[in-house]
mmCIF file of the C-alpha atoms, coordinates in Angstrom:
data_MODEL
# 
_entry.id   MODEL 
# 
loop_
_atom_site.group_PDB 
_atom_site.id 
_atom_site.type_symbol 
_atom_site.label_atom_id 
_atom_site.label_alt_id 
_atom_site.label_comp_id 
_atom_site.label_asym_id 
_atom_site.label_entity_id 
_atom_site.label_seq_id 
_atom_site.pdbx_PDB_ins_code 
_atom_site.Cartn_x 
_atom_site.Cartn_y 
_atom_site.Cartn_z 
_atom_site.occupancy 
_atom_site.B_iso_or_equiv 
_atom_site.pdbx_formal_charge 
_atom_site.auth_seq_id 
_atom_site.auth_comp_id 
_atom_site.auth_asym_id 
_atom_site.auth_atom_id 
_atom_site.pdbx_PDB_model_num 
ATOM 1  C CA . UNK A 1 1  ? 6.754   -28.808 74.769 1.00 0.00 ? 1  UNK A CA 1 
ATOM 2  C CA . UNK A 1 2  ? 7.296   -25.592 72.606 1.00 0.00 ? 2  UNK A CA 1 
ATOM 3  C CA . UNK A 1 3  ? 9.141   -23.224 74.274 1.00 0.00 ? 3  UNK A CA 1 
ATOM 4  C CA . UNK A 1 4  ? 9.521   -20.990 71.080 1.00 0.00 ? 4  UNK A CA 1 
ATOM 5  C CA . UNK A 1 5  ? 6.165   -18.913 70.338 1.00 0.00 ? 5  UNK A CA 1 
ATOM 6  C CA . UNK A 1 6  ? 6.466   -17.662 66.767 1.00 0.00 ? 6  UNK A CA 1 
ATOM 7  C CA . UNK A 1 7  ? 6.382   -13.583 66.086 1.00 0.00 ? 7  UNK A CA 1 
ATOM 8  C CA . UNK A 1 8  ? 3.350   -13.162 62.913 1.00 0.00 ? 8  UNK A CA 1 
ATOM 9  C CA . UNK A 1 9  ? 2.979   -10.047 61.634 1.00 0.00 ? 9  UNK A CA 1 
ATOM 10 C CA . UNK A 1 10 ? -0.246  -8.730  61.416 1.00 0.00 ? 10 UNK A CA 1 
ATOM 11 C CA . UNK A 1 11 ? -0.977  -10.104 58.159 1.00 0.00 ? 11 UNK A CA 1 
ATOM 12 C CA . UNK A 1 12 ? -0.032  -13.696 59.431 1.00 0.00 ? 12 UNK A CA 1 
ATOM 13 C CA . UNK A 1 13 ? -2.252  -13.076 62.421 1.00 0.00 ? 13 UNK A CA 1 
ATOM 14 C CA . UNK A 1 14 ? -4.895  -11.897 60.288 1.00 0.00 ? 14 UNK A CA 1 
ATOM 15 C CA . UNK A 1 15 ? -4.646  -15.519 58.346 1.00 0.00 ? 15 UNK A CA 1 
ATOM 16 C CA . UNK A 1 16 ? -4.809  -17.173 61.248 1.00 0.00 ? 16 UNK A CA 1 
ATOM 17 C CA . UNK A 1 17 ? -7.831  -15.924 62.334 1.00 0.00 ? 17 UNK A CA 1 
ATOM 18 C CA . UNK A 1 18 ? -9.467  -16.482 59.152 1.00 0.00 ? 18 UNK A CA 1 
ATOM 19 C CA . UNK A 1 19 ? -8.445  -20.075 59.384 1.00 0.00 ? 19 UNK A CA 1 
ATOM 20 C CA . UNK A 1 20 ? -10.064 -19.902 63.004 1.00 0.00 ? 20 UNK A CA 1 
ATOM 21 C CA . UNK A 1 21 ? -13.140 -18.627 61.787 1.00 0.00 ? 21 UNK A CA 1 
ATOM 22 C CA . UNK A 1 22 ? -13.059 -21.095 58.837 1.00 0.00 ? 22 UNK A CA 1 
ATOM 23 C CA . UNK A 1 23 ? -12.817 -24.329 61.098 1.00 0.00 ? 23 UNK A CA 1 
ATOM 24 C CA . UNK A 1 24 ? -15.141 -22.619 63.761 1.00 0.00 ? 24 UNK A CA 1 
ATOM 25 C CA . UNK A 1 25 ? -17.634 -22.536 60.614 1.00 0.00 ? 25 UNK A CA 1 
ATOM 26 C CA . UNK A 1 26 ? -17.555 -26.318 59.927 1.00 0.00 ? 26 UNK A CA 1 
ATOM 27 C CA . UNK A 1 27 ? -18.539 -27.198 63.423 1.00 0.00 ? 27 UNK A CA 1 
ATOM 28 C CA . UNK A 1 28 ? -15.176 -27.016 65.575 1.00 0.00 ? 28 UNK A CA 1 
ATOM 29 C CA . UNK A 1 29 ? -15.256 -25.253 68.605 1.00 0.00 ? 29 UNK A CA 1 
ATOM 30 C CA . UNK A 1 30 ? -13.731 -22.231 68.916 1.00 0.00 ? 30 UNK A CA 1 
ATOM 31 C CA . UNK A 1 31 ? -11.015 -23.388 71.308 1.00 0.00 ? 31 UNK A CA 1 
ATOM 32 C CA . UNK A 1 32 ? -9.630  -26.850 69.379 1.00 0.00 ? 32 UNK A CA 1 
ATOM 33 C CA . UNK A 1 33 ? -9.796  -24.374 66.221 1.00 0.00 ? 33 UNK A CA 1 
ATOM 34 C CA . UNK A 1 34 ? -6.757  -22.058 67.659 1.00 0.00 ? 34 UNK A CA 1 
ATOM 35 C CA . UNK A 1 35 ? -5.582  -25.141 69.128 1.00 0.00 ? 35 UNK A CA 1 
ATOM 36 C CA . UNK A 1 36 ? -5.258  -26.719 65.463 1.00 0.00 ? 36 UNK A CA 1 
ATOM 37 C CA . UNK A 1 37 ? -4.226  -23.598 64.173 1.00 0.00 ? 37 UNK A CA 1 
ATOM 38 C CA . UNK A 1 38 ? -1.642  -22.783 66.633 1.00 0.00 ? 38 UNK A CA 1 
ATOM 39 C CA . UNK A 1 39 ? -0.213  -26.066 66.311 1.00 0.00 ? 39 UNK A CA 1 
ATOM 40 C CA . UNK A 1 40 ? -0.187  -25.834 62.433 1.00 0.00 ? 40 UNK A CA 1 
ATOM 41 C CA . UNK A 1 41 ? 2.041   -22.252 63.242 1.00 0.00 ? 41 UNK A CA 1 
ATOM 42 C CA . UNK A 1 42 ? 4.492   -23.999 65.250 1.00 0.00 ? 42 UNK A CA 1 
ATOM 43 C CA . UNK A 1 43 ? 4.978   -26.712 63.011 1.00 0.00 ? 43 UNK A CA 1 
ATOM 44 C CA . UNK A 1 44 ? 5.668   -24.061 60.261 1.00 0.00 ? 44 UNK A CA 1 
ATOM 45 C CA . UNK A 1 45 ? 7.950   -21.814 62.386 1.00 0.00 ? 45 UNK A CA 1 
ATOM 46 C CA . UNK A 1 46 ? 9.651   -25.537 63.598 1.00 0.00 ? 46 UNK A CA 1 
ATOM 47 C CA . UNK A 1 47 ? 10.207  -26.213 59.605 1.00 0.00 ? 47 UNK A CA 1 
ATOM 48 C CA . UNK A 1 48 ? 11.429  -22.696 58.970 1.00 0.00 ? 48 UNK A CA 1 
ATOM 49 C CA . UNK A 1 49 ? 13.712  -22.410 61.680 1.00 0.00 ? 49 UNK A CA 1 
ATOM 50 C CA . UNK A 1 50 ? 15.022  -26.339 60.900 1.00 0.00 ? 50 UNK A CA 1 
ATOM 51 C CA . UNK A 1 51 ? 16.052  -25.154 57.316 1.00 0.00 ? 51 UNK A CA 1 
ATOM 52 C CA . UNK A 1 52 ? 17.674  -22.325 58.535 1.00 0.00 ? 52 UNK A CA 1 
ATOM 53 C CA . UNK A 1 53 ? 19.860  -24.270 60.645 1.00 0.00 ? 53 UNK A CA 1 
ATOM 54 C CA . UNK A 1 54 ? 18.567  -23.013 64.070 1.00 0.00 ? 54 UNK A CA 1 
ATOM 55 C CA . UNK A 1 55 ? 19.033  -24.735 67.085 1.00 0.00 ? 55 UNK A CA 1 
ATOM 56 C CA . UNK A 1 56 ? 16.003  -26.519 68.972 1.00 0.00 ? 56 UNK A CA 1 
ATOM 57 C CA . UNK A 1 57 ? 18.286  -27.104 72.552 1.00 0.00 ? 57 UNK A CA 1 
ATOM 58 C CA . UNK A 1 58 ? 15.590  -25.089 74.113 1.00 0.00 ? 58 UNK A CA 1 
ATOM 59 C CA . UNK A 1 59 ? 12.473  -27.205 73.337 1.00 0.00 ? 59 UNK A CA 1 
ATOM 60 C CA . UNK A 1 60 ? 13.932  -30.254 73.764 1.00 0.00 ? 60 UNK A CA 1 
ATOM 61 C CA . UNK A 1 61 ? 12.388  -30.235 78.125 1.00 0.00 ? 61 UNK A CA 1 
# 
C-alpha cells in the first residue's frame, strides 16, 4: 500500500513517540498506537508531497 516511508527528523520522531505514549496511556496497546500513529505520518507526508506536486506512480500497486 505505501511504498514511500517518510524521513522525520529527530524532533518529528520524538513527537511521535510522545503521541505513542499518549494513546498507549488511554488504554491502546502499544502496537495499534504506532499503527495509528504511523498511519497519521503517512497521511501527512501523502498531503505534503500532494501539494508539492509529487508524483504517487509508485504507491499506486
Amino acid at each position: 500500500m505505501y511504498n514511500h516511508t517518510p524521513t522525520l527528523t529527530h524532533e518529528e520522531q520524538q513527537k511521535a513517540a510522545e503521541r505513542i505514549h499518549e494513546l498507549m496511556a488511554q488504554g491502546i496497546s502499544s502496537g495499534e498506537a504506532i499503527m495509528i500513529v504511523a498511519n497519521q505520518i503517512r497521511e501527512e507526508d501523502a498531503k505534503r508531497r500532494e501539494a508539492a506536486g509529487e508524483s504517487f506512480s509508485d504507491e499506486e500497486e
